[in-house]
C-alpha positions in Angstrom: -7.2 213.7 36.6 -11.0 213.7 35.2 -12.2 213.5 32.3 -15.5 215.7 31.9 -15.0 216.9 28.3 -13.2 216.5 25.2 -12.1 220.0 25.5 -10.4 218.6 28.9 -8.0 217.0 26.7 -5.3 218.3 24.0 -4.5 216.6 20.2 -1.1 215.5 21.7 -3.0 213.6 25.0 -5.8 212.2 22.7 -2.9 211.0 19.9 -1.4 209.4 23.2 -4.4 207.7 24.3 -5.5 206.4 20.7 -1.8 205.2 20.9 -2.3 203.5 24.3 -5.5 201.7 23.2 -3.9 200.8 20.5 -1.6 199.0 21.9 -3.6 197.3 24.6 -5.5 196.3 21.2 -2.6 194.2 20.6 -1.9 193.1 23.5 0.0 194.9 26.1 -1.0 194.3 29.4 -1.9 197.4 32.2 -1.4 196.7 35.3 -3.6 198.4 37.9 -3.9 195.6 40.5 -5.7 197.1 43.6 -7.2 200.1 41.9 -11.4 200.2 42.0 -13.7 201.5 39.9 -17.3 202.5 40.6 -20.0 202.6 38.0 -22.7 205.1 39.0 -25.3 204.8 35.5 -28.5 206.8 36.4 -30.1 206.6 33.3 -29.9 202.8 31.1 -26.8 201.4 29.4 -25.4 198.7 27.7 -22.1 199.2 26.3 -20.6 201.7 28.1 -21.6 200.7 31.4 -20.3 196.8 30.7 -17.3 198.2 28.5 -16.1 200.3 32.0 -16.5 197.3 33.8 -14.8 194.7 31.2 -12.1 197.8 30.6 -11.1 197.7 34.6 -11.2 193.9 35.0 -8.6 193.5 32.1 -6.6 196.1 33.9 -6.0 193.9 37.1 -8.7 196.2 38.7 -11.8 195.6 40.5 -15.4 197.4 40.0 -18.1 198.0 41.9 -21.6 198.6 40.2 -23.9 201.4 41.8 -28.0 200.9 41.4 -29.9 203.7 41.7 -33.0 201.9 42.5 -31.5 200.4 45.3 -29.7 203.4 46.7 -30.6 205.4 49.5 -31.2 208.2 46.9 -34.9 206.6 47.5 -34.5 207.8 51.4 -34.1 211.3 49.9 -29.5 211.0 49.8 -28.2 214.0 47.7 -26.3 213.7 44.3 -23.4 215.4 45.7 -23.7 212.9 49.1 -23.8 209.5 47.3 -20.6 211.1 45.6 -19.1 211.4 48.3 -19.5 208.6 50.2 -18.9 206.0 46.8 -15.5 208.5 46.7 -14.5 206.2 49.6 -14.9 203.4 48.7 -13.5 203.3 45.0 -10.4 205.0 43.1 -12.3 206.1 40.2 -16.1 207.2 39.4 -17.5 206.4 35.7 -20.5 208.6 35.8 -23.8 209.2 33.7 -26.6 211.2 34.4 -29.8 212.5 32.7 -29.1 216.2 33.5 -26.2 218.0 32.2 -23.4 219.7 34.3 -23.5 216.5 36.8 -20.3 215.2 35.7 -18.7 218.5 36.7 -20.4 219.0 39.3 -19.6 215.3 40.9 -15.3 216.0 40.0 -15.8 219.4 41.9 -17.3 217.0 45.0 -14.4 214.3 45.0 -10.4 214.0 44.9 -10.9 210.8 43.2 -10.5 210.9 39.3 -14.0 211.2 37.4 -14.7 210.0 33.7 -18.1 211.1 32.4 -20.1 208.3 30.3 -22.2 211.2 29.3 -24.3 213.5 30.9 -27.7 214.1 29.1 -26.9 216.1 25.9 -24.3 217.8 26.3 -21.3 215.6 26.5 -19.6 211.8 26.1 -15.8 212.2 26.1 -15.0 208.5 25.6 -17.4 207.7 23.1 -15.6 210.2 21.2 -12.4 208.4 21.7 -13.9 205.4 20.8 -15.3 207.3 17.6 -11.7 208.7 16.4 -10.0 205.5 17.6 -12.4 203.8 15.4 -11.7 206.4 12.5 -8.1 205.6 12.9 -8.3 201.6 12.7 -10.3 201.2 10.0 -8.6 203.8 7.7 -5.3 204.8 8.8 -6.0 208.3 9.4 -8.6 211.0 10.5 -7.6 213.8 9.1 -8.4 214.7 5.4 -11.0 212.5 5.3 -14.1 213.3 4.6 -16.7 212.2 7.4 -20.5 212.7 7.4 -22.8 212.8 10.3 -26.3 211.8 9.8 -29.4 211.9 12.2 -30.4 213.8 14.7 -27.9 216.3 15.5 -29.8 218.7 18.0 -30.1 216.0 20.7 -27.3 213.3 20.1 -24.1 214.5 22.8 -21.8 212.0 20.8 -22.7 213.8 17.8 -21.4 217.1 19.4 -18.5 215.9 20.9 -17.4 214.0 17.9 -17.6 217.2 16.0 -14.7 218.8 18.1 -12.6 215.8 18.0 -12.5 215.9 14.1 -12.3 219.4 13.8 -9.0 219.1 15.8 -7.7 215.9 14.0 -8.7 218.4 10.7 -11.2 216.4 9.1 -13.6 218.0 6.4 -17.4 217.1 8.2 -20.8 217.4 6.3 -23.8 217.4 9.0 -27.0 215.8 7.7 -30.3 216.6 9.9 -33.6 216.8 8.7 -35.4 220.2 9.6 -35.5 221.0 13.2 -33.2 218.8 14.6 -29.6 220.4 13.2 -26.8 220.6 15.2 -26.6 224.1 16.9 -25.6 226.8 14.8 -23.3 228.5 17.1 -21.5 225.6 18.7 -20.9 224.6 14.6 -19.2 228.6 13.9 -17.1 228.0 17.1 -16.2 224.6 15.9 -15.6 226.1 12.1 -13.3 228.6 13.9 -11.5 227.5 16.2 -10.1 224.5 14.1 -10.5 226.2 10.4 -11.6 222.9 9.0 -14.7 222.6 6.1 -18.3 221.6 7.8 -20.7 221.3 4.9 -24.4 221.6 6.4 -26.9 219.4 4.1 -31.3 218.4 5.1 -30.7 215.8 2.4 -29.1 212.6 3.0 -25.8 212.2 1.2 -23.3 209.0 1.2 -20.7 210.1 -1.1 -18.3 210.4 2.0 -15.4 208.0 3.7 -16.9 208.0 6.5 -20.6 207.7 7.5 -21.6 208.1 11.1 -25.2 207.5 11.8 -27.5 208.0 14.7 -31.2 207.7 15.3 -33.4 210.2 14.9 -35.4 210.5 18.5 -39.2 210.3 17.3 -40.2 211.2 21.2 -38.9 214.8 20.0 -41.5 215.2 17.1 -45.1 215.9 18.0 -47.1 214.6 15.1 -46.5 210.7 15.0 -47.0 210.7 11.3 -44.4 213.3 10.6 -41.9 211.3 13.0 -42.5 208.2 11.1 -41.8 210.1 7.7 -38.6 211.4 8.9 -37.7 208.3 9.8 -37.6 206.6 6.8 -36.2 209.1 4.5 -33.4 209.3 6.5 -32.9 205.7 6.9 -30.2 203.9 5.6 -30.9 201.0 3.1 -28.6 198.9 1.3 -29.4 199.9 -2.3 -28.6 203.5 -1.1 -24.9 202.1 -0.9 -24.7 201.3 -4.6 -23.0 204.3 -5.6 -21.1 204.6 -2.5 -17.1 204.0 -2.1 -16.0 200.7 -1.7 -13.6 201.7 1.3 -16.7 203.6 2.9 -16.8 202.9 6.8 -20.7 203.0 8.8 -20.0 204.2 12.5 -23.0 204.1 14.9 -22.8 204.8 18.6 -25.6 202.1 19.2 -28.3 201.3 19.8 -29.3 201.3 16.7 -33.0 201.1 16.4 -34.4 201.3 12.7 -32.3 203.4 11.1 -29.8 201.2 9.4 -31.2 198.6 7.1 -30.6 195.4 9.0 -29.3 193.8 5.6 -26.3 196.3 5.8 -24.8 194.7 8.9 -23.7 191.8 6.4 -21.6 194.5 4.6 -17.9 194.8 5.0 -18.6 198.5 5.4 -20.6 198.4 8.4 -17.8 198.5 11.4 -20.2 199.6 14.4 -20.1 196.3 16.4 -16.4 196.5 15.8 -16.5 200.0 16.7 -18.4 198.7 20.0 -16.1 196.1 20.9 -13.2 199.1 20.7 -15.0 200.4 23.7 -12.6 198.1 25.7 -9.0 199.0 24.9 -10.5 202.3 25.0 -11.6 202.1 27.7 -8.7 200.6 29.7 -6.7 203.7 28.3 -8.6 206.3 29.7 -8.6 204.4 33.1 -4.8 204.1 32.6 -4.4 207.9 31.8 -7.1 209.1 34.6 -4.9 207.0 37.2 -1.4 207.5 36.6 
């Protein structure tokens, strides 16, 4: 079984893996002694790559850890070869790629199962997880509430997959970009649809909300420094921009987060995103569970 997109999955098999993670949370034990994972990261990472790895050795299973530098990719090896050959050595692939499609295109290569750890813009199916399961923890619920997400929509993947996932779970979403850098205007309409939920679109930011998830808006995108700079900071988060905000109001981040959270926030019981990091493990060790068996 992969695991390539959210739309790969239905509510009742997410509901079942939030369920499983949330059990390993408290401490049942999966048992997957024997069983290897490979970690093939062609671009940089930090939590999901050591999150995979944590996730498989907590499950009785071994990893082994792929560099790309060190590859014979450098002796000219195709994609769809290295796939191949790790397929042999390992029962599972996490993947992530700079170009989009590779996940797919490495499950359509391999019996073994594949989970994609993202693959350039498009999508990040267990952050997403991690981003309802987070959701769920911290207030009980994910539908009705009212969630915001604020940044750079046009270029964050866990923005867009996140967007499914609480359309399905029938949350009421307000998307907060500055100009240029909204979330795609079709893929929204086809989210609207599908799931008939409320998606508020605002250029101004906004924290009356439950839910706040933030992420970074990519100044390599803009090509007047100045104008990147400005951006920046009127869509930064400070602390006194929280005064008038609900006491119960939960910050998500994916992470890294670089200067777009007032640092003086992480102090605040509000701000859950290391929490939300650490949750990348039982997560994790669900989707493992679910790809295997």
């Amino acid at each position: 079984m992969d695991l390539i997109s959210l739309r790969d999955l239905d509510k009742k098999t997410i509901e079942s893996i939030i369920s499983s993670a949330e059990e390993i949370d408290n401490g049942r034990k999966v048992d997957l002694k024997g069983k290897i994972l490979a970690t093939l990261f062609f671009e940089p990472s930090t939590r999901t790559k050591l999150s995979f790895q944590t996730a498989a050795l907590r499950n009785s299973m071994g990893y082994i850890d792929f560099n790309p530098e060190g590859s014979s990719l450098k002796k000219g090896e195709s994609f769809i070869d290295t796939i191949k050959v790790v397929s042999g050595y390992a029962d599972v692939i996490a993947l992530r790629h700079a170009e989009e499609g590779t996940a797919r295109l490495a499950a359509d290569a391999t019996d073994i199962p594949v989970v994609n750890g993202g693959d350039g813009g498009n999508q990040h199916p267990t952050q997403t997880l991690i981003d309802l399961f987070s959701i769920k923890k911290t207030k009980g619920r994910i539908g009705g509430l009212n969630v915001t997400l604020l940044g750079d929509l046009k270029h964050a993947r866990a923005m867009r997959s996140l967007l499914y996932g609480l359309g399905m779970f029938g949350a009421d979403v307000t998307l907060i970009a500055p100009e240029g850098l909204a979330m795609e205007e079709d893929y929204v309409e086809q989210v609207r649809k599908k799931f008939d939920i409320k998606i508020t679109l605002k250029k101004e930011p906004d924290y009356n909300t439950d839910v706040l998830y933030v992420c970074r808006i990519q100044e390599e995108r803009f090509i007047d420094p100045y104008e990147a700079k400005r951006v920046t900071e009127k869509f930064k988060v400070k602390k006194e921009d929280l005064k008038g905000a609900k006491e119960d109001l939960v910050i998500l981040h994916p992470l890294p987060k670089i200067n777009e959270i007032d640092t003086r926030i992480d102090e605040m019981g509000q701000a859950k995103y290391f929490e939300q990091a650490h949750y990348g493990v039982p997560v994790r060790q669900a989707v493992l569970e679910y790809v295997l068996r």
